[in-house]
DRENPA-3360 file (N, C-alpha, C; in nm, 2 decimals, always signed):
BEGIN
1 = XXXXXXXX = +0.08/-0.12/+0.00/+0.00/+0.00/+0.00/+0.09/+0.12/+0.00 ~ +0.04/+0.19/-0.13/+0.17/+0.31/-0.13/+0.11/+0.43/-0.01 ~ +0.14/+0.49/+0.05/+0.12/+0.59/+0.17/+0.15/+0.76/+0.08 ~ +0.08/+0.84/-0.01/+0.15/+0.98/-0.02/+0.07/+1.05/+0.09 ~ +0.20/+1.16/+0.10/+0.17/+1.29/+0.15/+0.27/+1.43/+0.10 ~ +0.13/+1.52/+0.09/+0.16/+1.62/-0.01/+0.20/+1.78/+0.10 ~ +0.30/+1.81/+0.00/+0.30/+1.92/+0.16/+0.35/+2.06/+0.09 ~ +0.33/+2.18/+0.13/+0.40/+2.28/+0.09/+0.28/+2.40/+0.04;
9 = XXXXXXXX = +0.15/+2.37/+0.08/+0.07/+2.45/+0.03/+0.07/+2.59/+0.10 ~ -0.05/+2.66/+0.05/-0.05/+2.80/+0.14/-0.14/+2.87/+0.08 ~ -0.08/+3.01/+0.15/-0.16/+3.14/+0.06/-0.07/+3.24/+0.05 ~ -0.09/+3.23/-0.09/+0.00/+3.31/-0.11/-0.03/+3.47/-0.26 ~ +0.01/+3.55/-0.26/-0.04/+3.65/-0.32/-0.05/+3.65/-0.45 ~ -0.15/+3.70/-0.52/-0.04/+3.68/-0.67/+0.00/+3.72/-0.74 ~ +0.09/+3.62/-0.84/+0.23/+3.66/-0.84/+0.36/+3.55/-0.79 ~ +0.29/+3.52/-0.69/+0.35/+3.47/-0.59/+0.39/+3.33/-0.63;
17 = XXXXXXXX = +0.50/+3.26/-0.59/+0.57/+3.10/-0.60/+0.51/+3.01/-0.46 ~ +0.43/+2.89/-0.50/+0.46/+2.78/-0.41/+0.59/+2.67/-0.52 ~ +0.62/+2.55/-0.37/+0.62/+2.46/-0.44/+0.58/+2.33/-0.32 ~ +0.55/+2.28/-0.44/+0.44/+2.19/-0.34/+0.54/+2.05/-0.39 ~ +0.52/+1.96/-0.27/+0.56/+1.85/-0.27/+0.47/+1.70/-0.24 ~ +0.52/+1.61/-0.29/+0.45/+1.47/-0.22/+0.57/+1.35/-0.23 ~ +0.57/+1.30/-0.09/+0.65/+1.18/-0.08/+0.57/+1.08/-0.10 ~ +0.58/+0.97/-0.14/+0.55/+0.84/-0.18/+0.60/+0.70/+0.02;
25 = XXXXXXXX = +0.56/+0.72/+0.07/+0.63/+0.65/+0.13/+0.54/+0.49/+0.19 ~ +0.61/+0.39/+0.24/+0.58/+0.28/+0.22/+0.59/+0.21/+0.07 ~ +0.66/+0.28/+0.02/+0.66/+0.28/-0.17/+0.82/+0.20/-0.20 ~ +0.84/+0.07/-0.23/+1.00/+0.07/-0.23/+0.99/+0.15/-0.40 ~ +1.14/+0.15/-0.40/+1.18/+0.24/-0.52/+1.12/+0.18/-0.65 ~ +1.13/+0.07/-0.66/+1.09/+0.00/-0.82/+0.97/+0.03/-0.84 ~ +0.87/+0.01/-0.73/+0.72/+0.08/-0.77/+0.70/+0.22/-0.75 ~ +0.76/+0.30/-0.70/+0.75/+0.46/-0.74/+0.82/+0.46/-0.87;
33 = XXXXXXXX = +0.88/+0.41/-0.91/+0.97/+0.46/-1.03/+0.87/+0.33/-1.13 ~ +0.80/+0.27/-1.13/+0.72/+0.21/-1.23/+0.61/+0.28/-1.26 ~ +0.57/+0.41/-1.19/+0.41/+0.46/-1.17/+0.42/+0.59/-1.28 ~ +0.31/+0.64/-1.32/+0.30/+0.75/-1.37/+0.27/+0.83/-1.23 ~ +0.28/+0.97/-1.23/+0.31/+1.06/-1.12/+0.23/+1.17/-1.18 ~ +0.18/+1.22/-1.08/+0.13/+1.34/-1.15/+0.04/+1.45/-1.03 ~ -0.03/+1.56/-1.06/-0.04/+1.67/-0.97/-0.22/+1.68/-1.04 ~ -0.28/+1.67/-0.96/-0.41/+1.74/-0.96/-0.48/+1.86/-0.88;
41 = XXXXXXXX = -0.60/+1.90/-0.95/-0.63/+1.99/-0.82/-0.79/+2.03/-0.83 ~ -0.86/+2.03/-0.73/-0.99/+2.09/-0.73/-1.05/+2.17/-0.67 ~ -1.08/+2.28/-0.73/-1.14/+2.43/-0.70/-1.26/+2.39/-0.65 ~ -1.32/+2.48/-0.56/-1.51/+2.41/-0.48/-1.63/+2.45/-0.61 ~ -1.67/+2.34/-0.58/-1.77/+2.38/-0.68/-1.73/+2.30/-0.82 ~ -1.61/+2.25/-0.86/-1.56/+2.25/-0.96/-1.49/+2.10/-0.98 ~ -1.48/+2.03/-1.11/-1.44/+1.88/-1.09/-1.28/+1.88/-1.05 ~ -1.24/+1.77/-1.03/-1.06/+1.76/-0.99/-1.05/+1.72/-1.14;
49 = XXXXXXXX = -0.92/+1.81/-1.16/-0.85/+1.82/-1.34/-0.75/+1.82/-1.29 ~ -0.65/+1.76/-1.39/-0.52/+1.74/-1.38/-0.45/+1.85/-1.45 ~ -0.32/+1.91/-1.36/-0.23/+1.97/-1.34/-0.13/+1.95/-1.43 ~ -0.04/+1.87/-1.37/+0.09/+1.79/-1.46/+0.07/+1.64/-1.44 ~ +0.16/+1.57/-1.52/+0.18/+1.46/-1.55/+0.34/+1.43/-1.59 ~ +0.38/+1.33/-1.47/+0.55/+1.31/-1.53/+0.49/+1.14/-1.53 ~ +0.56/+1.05/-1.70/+0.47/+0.93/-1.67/+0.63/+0.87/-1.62 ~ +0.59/+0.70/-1.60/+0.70/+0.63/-1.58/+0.81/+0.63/-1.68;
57 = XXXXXXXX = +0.84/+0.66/-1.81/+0.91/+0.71/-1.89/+0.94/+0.85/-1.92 ~ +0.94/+0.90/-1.81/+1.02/+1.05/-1.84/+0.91/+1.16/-1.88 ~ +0.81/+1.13/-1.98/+0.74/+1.24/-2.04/+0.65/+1.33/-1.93 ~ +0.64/+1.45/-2.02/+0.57/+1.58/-1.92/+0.48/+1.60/-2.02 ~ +0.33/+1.59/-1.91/+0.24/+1.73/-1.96/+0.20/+1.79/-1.86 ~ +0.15/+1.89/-1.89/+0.10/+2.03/-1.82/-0.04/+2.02/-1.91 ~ -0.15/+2.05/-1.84/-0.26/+2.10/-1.88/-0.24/+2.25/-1.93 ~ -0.31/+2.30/-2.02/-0.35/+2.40/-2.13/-0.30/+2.54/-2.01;
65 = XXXXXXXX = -0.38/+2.51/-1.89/-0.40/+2.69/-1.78/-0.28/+2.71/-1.75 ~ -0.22/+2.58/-1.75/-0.05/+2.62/-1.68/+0.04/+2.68/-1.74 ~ +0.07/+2.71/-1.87/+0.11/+2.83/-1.93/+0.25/+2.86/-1.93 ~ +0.31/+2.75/-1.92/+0.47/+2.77/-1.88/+0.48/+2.82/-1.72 ~ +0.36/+2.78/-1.64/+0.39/+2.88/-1.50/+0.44/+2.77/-1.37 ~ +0.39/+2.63/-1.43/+0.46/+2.54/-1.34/+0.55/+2.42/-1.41 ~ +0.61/+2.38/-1.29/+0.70/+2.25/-1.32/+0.69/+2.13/-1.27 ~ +0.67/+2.08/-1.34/+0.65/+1.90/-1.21/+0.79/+1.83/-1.27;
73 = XXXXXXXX = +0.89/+1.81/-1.14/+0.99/+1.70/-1.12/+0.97/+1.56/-1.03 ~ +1.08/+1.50/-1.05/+1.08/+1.41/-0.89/+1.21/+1.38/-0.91 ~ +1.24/+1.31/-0.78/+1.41/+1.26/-0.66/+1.36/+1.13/-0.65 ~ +1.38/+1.06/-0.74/+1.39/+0.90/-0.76/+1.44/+0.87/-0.61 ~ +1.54/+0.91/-0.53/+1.63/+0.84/-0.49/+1.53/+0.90/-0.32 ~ +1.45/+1.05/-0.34/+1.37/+1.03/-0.23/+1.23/+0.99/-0.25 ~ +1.21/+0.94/-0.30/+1.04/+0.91/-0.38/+0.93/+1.02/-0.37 ~ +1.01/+1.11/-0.36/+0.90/+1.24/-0.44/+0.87/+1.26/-0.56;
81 = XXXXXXXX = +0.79/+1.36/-0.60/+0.79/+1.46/-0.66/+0.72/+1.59/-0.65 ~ +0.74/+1.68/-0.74/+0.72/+1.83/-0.69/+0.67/+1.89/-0.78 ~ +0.59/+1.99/-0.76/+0.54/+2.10/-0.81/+0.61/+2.23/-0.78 ~ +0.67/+2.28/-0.88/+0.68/+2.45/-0.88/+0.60/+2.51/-0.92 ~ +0.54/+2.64/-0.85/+0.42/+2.74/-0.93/+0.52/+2.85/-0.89 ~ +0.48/+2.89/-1.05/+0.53/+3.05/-1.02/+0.40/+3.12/-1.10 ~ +0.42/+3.25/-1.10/+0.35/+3.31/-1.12/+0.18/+3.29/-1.10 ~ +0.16/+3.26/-0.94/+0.02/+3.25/-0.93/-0.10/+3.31/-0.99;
89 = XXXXXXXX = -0.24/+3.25/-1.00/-0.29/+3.36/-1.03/-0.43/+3.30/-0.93 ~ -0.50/+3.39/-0.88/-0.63/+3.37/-0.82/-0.75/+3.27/-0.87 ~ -0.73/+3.22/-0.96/-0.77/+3.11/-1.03/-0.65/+2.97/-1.02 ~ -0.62/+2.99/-0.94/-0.54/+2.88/-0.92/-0.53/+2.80/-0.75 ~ -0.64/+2.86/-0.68/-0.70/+2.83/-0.57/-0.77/+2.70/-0.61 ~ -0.71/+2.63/-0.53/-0.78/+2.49/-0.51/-0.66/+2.43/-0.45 ~ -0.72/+2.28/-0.38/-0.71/+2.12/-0.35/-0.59/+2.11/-0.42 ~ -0.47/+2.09/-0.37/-0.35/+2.01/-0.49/-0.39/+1.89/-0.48;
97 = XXXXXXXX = -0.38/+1.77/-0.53/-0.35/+1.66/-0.51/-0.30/+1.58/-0.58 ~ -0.20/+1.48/-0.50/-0.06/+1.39/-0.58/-0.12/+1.28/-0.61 ~ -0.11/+1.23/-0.74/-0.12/+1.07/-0.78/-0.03/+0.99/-0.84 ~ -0.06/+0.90/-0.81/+0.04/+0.79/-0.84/-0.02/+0.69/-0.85 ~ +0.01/+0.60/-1.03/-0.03/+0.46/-1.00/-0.01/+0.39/-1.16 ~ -0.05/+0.26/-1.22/-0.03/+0.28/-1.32/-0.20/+0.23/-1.37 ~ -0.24/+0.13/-1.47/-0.34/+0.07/-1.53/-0.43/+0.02/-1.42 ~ -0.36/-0.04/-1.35/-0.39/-0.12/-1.26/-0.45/-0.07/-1.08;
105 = XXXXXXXX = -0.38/+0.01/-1.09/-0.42/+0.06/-0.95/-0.36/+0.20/-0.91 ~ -0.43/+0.29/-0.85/-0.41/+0.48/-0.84/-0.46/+0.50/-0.73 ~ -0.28/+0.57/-0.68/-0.33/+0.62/-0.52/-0.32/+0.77/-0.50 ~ -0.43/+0.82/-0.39/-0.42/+0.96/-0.43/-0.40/+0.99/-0.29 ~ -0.32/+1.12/-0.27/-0.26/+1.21/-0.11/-0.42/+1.27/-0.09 ~ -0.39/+1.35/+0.00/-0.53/+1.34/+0.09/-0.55/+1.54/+0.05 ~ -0.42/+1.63/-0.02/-0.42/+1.71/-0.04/-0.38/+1.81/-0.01 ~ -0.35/+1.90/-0.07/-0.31/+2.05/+0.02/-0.32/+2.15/-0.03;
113 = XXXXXX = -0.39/+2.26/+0.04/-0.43/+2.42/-0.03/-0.35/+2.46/-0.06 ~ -0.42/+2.54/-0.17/-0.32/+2.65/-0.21/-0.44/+2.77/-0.26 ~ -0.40/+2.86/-0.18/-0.46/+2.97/-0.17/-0.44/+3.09/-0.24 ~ -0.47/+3.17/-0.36/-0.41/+3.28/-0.39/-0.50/+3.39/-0.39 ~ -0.44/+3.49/-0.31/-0.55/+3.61/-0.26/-0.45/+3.75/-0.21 ~ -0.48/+3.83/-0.26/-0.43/+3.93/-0.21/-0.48/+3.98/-0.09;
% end
């Protein structure tokens, strides 16, 4: 049973940089590093859409809103991965949340705000 937890949220103004993280843990390395990885998020009122996507072969997407504003990496060696935001914007208030899994089975962190408000 993989265990994430996502951490680094807030409020912050905008304009403003988070970066948000999620550890994978109870995860040994071969099955974090076999999973597609990825960042979602949900605004109230609004469905959970995906953010980024890093799959088990290297590839990146970014959904359409992100605009060159964020980055999704990971540290094979600590079973994360991470979100950088920069350039917030007030529309980008919502739920992060980290997934991880492949065909077969998708585990999701429990989430973390991110708040953008002057």
């Amino acid at each position: 049973q993989v265990h994430l937890v996502e951490s680094g949220g807030g409020l912050v103004q905008p304009g403003g940089s988070l970066r948000l993280s999620c550890v994978a843990s109870r995860s040994i390395l071969s099955t974090f590093m076999s999973f597609d990885k990825g960042w979602y998020r949900q605004a109230p009122g609004k469905e959970r859409e995906l953010v980024a996507i890093i799959t088990n072969e290297g590839e990146i997407n970014y959904a359409d809103f992100v605009q060159g504003r964020f980055t999704i990496s990971k540290d094979n060696t600590k079973k994360t991965i991470y979100l950088q935001m920069n350039n917030l914007k007030p529309e980008d208030t919502a739920v992060y949340y980290c997934n991880m899994g492949d065909r077969n089975t998708t585990y999701w962190g429990r989430g973390t705000q991110v708040t953008v408000s002057s």
